[in-house]
N, C-alpha and C positions, 0 to 999 in steps of 0.2 A: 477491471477497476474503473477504467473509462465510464463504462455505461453507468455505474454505479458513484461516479462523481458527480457524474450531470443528475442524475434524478436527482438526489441531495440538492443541489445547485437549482433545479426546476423548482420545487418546492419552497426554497428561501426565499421571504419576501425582502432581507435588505442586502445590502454587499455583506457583513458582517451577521454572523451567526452562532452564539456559542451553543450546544450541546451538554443535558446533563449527562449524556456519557457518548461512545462513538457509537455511530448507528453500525446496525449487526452485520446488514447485508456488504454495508461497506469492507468492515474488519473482515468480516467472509471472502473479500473478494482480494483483500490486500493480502491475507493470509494465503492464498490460493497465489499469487503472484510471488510472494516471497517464497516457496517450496517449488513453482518451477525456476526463477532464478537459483536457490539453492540447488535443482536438480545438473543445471545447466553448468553452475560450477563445479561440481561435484563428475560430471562428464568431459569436461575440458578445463581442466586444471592450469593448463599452460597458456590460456586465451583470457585472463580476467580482466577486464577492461575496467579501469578505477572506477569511471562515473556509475558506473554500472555496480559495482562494490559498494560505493557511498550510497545509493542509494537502498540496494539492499539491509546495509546496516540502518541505515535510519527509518526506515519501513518496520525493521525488527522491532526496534526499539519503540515505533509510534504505537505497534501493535498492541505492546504491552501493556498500553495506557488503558486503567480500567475504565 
């Protein structure tokens, strides 16, 4: 997700940038983070660490955004 902020980020010419939709490689890569955090829950069930949970869910949720 990193490397795939900064290129987005490289390429912006001001602070602010809207998109008419999310870029692919990005959703690619946050999807890809959200299934191993979901793995990782899913293996240590007894270890959830909140921020770590909030952020999951808000990930889900950004994902969805067509």
């Amino acid at each position: 997700m990193d490397r795939q902020w900064n290129a987005l980020h490289k390429t912006q010419i001001g602070t602010y940038q809207a998109y008419s939709a999310a870029p692919e490689k990005f959703i690619g890569s946050l999807n890809q983070c959200i299934s191993t955090i979901g793995d990782h829950f899913n293996e240590h069930p007894q270890a959830v660490d909140s921020t770590l949970q909030g952020f999951y869910l808000e990930a889900i949720g950004f994902s969805r955004i067509p």
